[in-house]
DRENVEXMI-996872 format. One record per residue (C-alpha): residue number from 1; residue in three letters; x, y, z. Coordinates in steps of 0.1 Angstrom, whole numbers, plus 5000, padded with zeros to 4 digits. Example, Ala and Ser with C-alpha at 12.3 -4.5 7.8 and 13.67 -1.06 7.14 Angstrom:
   resi   resn     xx     yy     zz
      1    ALA   5123   4955   5078
      2    SER   5137   4989   5071
//
This chain:
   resi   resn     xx     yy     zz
      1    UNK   3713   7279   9454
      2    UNK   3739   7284   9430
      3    UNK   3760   7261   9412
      4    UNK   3789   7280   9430
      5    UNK   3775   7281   9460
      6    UNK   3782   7243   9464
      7    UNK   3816   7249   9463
      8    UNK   3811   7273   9488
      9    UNK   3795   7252   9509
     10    UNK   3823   7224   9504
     11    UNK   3853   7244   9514
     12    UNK   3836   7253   9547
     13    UNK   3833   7224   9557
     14    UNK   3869   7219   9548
     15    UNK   3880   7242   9568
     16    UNK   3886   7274   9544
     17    UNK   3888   7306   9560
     18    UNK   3898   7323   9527
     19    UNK   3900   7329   9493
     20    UNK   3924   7347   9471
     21    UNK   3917   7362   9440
     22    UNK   3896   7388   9411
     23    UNK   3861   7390   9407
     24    UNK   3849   7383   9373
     25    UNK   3812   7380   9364
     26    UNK   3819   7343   9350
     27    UNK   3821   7329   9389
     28    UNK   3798   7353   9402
     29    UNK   3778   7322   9418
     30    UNK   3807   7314   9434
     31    UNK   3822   7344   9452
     32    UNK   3792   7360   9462
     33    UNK   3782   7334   9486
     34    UNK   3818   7333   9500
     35    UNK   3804   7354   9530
     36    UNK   3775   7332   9536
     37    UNK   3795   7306   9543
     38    UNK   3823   7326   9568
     39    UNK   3852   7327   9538
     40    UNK   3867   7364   9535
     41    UNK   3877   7373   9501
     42    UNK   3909   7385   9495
     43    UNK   3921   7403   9461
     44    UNK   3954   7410   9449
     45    UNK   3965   7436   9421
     46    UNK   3973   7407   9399
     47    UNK   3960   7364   9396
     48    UNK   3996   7353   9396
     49    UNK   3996   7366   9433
     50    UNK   3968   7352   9442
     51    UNK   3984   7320   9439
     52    UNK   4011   7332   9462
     53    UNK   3989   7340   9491
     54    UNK   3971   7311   9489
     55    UNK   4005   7291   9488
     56    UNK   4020   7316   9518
     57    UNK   3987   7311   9534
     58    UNK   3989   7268   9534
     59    UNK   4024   7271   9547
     60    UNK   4017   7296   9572
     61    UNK   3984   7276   9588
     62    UNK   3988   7241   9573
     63    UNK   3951   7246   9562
     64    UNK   3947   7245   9524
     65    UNK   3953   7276   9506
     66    UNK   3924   7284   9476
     67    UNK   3927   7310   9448
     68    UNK   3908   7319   9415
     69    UNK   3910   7333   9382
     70    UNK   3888   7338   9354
     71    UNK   3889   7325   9321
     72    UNK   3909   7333   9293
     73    UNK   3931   7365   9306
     74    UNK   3926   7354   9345
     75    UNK   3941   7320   9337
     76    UNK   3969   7329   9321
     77    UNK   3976   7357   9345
     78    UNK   3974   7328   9375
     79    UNK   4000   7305   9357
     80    UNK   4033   7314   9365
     81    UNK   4020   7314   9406
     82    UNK   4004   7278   9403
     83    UNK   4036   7269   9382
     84    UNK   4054   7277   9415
     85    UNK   4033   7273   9440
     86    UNK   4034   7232   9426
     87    UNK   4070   7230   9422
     88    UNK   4075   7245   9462
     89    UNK   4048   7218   9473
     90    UNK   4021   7242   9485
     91    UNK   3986   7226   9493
     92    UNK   3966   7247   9466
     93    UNK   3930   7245   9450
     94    UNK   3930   7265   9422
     95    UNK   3893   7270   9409
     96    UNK   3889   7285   9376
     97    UNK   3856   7295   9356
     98    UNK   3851   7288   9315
     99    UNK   3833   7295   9282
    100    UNK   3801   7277   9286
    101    UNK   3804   7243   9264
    102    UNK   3784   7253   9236
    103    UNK   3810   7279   9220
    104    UNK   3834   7255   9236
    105    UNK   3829   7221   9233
    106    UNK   3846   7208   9207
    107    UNK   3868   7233   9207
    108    UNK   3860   7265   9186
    109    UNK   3889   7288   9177
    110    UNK   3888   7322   9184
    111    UNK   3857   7321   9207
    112    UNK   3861   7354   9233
    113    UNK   3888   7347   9262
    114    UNK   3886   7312   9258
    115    UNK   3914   7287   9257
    116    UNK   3918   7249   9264
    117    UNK   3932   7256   9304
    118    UNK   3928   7222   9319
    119    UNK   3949   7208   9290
    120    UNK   3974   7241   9297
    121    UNK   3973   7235   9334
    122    UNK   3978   7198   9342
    123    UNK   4014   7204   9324
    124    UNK   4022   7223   9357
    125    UNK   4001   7211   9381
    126    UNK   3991   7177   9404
    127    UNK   3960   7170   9386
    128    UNK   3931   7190   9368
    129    UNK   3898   7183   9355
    130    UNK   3870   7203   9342
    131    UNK   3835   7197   9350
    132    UNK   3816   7186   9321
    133    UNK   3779   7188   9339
    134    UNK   3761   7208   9363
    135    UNK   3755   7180   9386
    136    UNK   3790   7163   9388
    137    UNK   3801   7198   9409
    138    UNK   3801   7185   9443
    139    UNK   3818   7152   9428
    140    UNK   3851   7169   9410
    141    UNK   3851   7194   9437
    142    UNK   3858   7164   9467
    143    UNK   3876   7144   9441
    144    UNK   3898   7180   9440
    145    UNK   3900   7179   9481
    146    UNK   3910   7138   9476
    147    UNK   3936   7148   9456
    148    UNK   3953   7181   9470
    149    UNK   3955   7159   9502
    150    UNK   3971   7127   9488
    151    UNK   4008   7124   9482
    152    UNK   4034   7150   9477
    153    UNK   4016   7187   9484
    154    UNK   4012   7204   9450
    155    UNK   3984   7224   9433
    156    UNK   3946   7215   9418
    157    UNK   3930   7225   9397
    158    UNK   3893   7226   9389
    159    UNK   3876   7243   9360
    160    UNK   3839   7252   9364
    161    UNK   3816   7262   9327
    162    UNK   3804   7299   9337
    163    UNK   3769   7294   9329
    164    UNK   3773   7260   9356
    165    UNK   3787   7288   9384
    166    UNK   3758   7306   9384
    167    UNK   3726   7286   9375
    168    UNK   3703   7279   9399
    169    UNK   3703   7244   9411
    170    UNK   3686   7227   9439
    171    UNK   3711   7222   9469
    172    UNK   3726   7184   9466
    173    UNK   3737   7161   9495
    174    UNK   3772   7166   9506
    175    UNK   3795   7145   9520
    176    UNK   3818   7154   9550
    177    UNK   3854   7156   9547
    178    UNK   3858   7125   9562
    179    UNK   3836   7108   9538
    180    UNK   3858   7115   9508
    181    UNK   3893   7118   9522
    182    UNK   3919   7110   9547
    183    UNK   3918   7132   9577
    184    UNK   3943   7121   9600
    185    UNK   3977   7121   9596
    186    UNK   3999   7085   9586
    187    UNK   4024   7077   9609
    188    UNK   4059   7058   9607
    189    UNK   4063   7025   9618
    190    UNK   4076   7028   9654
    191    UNK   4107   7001   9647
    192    UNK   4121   7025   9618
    193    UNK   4115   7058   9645
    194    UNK   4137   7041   9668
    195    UNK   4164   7030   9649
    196    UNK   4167   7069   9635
    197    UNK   4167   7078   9673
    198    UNK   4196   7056   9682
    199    UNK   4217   7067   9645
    200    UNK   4214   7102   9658
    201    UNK   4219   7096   9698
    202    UNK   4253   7076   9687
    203    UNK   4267   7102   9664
    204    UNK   4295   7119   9670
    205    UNK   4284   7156   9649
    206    UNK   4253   7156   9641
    207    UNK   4237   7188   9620
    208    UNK   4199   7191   9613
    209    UNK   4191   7200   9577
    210    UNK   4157   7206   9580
    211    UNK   4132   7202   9545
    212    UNK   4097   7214   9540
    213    UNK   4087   7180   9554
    214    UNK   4084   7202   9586
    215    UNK   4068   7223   9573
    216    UNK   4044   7199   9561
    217    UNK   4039   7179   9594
    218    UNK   4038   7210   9617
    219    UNK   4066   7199   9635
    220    UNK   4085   7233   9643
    221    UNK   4084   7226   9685
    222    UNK   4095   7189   9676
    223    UNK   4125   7201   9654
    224    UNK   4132   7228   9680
    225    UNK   4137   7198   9707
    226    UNK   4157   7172   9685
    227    UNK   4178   7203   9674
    228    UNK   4180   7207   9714
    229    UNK   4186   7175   9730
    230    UNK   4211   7166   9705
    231    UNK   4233   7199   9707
    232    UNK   4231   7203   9673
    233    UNK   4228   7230   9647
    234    UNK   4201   7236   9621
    235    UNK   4201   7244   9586
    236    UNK   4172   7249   9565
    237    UNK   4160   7241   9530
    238    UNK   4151   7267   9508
//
């Protein structure tokens, strides 16, 4: 297979139904198996929306939202839509191709569309990393899904030498989800639940100002019923 095809292979088992974004030679072993594996491919006029959809798409489904860009023009096309798509708190994997290392690594000026984008990226984003060697792929690409999954929802990024998307590799062992992750949800201690029960039973006007934390949890039927049984009106974040 190749080296992009185990990131193919990854996201479907993650879940991934699409992935947003430009073709560019550089990632070829990437996008070509997105069929393969059951993930549609979906390109915009322009990277920056690509990092839109794949936002509107995570907080549309709850499932993660993917996009890509190619190096040098692609990326910086893509950064003003990861730059928001973080600040919103959209579950986003941003996979990005590169230079190969050696007219990279250390860094040679003026090589041809080639700047340094994880150091440009992880200014605006949860965490980035590039991957430094052909077999550490599956590893940065679950330590990715770890980390898009943790804590406050944001952007990833991950940024993949062209000549390690499309070699030829022999297929690795993969872990499940499971294996590398948290899959189920954390839940509040049942003492705290009920004591923000009784604060809003015993209140005399109560108003729902409802945050992405709904958004987040899936819990539009359970607003919908608070916002019910207590009478109460709603407001919304922006």
């Amino acid at each position: 297979m190749y080296g992009g095809e185990i990131i193919s292979k990854i996201l479907a088992r993650e879940g991934v139904e699409y992935v947003f974004g430009i073709i560019d030679g550089t990632y070829f072993g990437f996008y070509s198996t997105l069929k393969k594996y059951g993930i549609r491919l979906i390109s915009p006029r322009h990277e920056s929306m690509a990092a839109h959809m794949a936002g509107a798409y995570y907080r549309v489904t709850g499932k993660i939202g993917v996009c890509m860009a190619s190096n040098g023009p692609g990326v910086a096309n893509i950064l003003p839509g990861i730059t928001v798509e973080n600040a919103e708190g959209n579950r986003v994997l941003l996979i990005t191709s590169k230079r190969r290392p050696q007219i990279t690594d250390p860094d040679i000026g003026g090589a041809y569309q080639y700047f340094n984008q994880v150091d440009t990226i992880k200014n605006v984003v949860k965490w980035s990393a590039s991957v430094n060697s052909l077999e550490r792929i599956p590893e940065i690409v679950m330590k990715a899904l770890r980390e898009v999954w943790k804590g406050r929802p944001g952007v990833v990024h991950i940024d993949i030498p062209e000549n390690f998307m499309n070699a030829e590799v022999e297929e690795p062992p993969l872990w499940e989800p499971h294996q590398y992750r948290r899959i189920h949800r954390i839940y509040p201690p049942p003492d705290l639940v009920r004591e923000a029960a009784d604060m809003l039973v015993n209140s005399e006007k109560p108003l729902i100002h409802a945050g992405t934390g709904v958004v987040h949890a899936r819990a539009f039927m359970e607003l919908k019923k608070l916002a019910e049984l207590l009478s109460s009106p709603v407001t919304t974040s922006w």
